[in-house]
N, C-alpha and C positions, 0 to 999 in steps of 0.2 A: 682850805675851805671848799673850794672848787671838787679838789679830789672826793672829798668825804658826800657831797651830795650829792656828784654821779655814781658813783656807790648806791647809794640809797634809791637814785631814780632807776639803777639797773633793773630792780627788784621788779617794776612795773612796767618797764618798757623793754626786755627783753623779747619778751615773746610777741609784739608786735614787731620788732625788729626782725626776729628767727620767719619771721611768716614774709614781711619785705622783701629777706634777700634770697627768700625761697622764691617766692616767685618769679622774682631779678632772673634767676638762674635756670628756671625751669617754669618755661608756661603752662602750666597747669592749676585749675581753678582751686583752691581751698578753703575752705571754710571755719576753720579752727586752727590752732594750733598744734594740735597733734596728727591732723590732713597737712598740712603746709611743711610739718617736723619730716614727716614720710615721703613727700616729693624729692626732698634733695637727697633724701638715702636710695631714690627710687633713680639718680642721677645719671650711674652707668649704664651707658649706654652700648644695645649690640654695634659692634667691631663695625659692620656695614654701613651704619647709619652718623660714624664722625667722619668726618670732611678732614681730610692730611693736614690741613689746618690746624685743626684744631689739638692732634695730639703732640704733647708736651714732647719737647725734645731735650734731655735733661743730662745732656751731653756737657754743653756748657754751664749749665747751673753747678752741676757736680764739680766740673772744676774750679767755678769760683770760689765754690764753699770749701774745697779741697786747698785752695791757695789760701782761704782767711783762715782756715782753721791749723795752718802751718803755722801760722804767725802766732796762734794764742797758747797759753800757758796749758799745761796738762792734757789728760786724753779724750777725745770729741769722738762722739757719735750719733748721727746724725740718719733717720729714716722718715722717708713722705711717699705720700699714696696720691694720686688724683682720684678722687672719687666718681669723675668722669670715663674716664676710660679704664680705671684700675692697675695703672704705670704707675713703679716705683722707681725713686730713689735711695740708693743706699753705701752708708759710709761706713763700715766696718760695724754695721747695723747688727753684726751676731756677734758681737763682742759683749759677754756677760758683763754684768754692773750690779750694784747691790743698791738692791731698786729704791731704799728710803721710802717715802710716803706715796709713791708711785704707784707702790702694792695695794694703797686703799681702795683704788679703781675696780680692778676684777674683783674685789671681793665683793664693792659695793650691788656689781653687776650682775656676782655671783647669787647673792642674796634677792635682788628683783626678782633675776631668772627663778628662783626658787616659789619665790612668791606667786609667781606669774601663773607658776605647775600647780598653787592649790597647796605647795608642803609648809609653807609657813605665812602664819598671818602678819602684816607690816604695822598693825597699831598691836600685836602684842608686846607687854611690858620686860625690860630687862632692870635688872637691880645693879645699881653700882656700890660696889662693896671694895675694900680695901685693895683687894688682889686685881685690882685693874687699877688701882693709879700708876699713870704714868707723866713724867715730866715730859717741855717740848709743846710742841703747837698744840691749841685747842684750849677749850673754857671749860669742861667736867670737871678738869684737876683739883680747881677752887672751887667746885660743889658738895655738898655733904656728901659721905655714904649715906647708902640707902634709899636715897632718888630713886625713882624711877622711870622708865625712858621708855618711847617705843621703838621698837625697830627704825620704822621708820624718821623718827627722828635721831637716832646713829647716827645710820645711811647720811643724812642732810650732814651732820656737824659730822662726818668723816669726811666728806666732798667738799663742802664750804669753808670749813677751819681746819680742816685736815688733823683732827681732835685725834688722838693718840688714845684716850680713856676710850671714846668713844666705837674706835679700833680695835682695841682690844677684847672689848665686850661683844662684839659681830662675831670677832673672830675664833673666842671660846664658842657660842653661841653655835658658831656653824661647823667649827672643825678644822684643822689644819691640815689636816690628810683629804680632805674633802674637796678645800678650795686646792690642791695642788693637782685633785684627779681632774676635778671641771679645765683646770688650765692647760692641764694636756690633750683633751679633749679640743681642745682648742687650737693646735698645735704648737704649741710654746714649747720651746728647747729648754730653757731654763727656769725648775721652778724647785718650790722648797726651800729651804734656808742654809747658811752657810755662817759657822758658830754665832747662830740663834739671829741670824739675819735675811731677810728675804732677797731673791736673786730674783732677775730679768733679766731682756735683752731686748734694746728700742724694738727689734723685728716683731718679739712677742705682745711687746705696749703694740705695737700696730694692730696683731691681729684683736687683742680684744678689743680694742674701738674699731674694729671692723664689725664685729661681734657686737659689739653696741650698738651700731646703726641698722644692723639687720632688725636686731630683736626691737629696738624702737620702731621698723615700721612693723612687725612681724602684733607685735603689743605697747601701740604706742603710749597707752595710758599707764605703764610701767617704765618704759627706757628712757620715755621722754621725762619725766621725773628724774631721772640719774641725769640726761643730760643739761636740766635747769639748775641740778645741786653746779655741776659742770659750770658752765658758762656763771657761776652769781657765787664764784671762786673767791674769798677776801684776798688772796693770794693776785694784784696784777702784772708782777713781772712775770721774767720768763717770755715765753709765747706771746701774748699780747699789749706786753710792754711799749712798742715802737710801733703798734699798730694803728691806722687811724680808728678815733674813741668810738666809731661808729659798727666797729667788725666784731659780728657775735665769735666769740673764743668758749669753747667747752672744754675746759685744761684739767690738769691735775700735777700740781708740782710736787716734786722730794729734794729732801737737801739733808745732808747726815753729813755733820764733818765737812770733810774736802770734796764732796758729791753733791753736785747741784743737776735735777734732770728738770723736763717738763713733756706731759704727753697732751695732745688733744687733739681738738676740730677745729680747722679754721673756716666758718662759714661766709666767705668770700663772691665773689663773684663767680669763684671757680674753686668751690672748693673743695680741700683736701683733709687728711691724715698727716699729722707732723708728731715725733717724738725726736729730743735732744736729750745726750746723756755728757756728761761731765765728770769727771773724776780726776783729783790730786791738782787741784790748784784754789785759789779764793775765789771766797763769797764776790764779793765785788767785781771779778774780773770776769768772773763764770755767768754771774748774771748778765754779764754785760756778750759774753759770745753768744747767748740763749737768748739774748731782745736782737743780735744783730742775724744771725743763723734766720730766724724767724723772720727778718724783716725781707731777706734777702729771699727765702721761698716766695713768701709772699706778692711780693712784688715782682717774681717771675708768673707765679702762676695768676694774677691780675693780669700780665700784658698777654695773656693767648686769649684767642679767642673766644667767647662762649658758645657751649653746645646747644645748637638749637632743637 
């Protein structure tokens, strides 16, 4: 019961939270929600102006995660960014994966972006017709044909329920050749499909939520949108599983089979870029290296200092 109505209260107190731990981390006045979304993405700071302090030294972290992730079942991979200084971590972070619902992200991105240029409108109508049900996550499947949806509401139920119908109808809608040229544009090594499967690699989930933070402060009344479907996820393992209930998470999980990943924003006191990838081992075990993987960034990049 507890679970199901912080659920319900996220819906309303997010975005007074996102503006909270914006401020926390970066003193700068805001006024809104989509001013306070743009400070933390505004967070990197020039090279001259962080204190030796403050830059993450991810020396040890790397190895601890390198020593837990010997011990777990199947293959880990593991990429984080500080969004403070723009240092990464990486653990065999270009090792392609076959991205499961992970894919929904840049598309969802891709489509904003689109929006954002003037090329398509977000309350125009898509029809669900036969040729997009799919089984698997999401609520279209048990809806009649012939609904109709706007874009924008996809967009939400591809990010929120991680809806497969919903997926599909973006993805006719906008082109598969399309969304694999924006992703290279982006510099993504691995994109496209792989017998009729979509491919990544955490390094590529980093840049496009790198990409998403830019373009949310760049047009925040459009990113920040993709970043509220984010963070108000039905999906809480993964990433913000072990977190305390108070730490805004803008995630997006995939799970196919023996493939469990999760990508997002940990909006922390310090925060960062995180993507975990999983492959050939169980549900149960994989969620459980993705709550612990995640707890273990976290609470490294909580104990460094904050950038003033």
């Amino acid at each position: 019961m507890k679970g199901k109505l912080l659920n319900k209260l996220k819906l309303y107190i997010l975005p007074l939270l996102v503006t909270i731990l914006i401020l926390s981390a970066a003193s700068v006045p805001a006024n809104s929600l989509a001013e306070a979304t743009t400070t933390v993405f505004d967070y990197k700071l020039h090279s001259n102006d962080i204190q030796k302090e403050n830059l993450p030294e991810y020396d040890g972290l790397q190895k601890q995660l390198k020593n837990y992730i010997s011990t777990r079942p199947g293959k880990v991979s593991v990429y984080v960014k500080d969004l403070a200084t723009g240092k990464t971590l990486k653990i065999e972070s270009d090792k392609v994966y076959v991205a499961a619902s992970t894919i929904k992200m840049p598309l969802i991105l891709f489509v904003y972006e689109l929006a954002a240029q003037g090329k398509i409108d977000l309350d125009a109508e898509l029809t669900y017709t036969s040729e997009y049900y799919a089984q698997g996550t999401g609520i279209l499947q048990g809806k009649p044909f012939g609904g109709q949806y706007t874009i924008r509401e996809l967009s939400r139920l591809s990010m929120e329920y991680s809806d497969n119908v919903a997926w599909k109808m973006l993805l006719d809608f906008i082109g598969q050749d399309k969304l694999t040229a924006y992703e290279k544009t982006l510099g993504a090594k691995a994109t496209g499909g792989d017998n009729g499967l979509f491919i990544t690699t955490p390094e590529d989930m980093g840049r496009y939520l790198d990409r998403l933070l830019i373009f949310s402060k760049e047009k925040p009344e459009y990113g920040n949108e993709v970043l509220h479907y984010m963070a108000n996820s039905i999906f809480a393992e993964g990433i913000p599983r072990d977190l305390p209930q108070d730490t805004v998470v803008a995630h997006k999980m995939g799970a196919l089979n023996d493939k469990f990943h999760d990508v997002g924003i940990v909006f922390g006191s310090r925060p960062y870029i995180i993507t975990i990838f999983i492959d050939d081992a169980w549900e149960a075990v994989s969620l459980q290296t993705l709550a612990d993987i995640s707890r273990m960034v976290y609470d490294y990049q909580e104990s460094m200092k904050k950038v003033i």
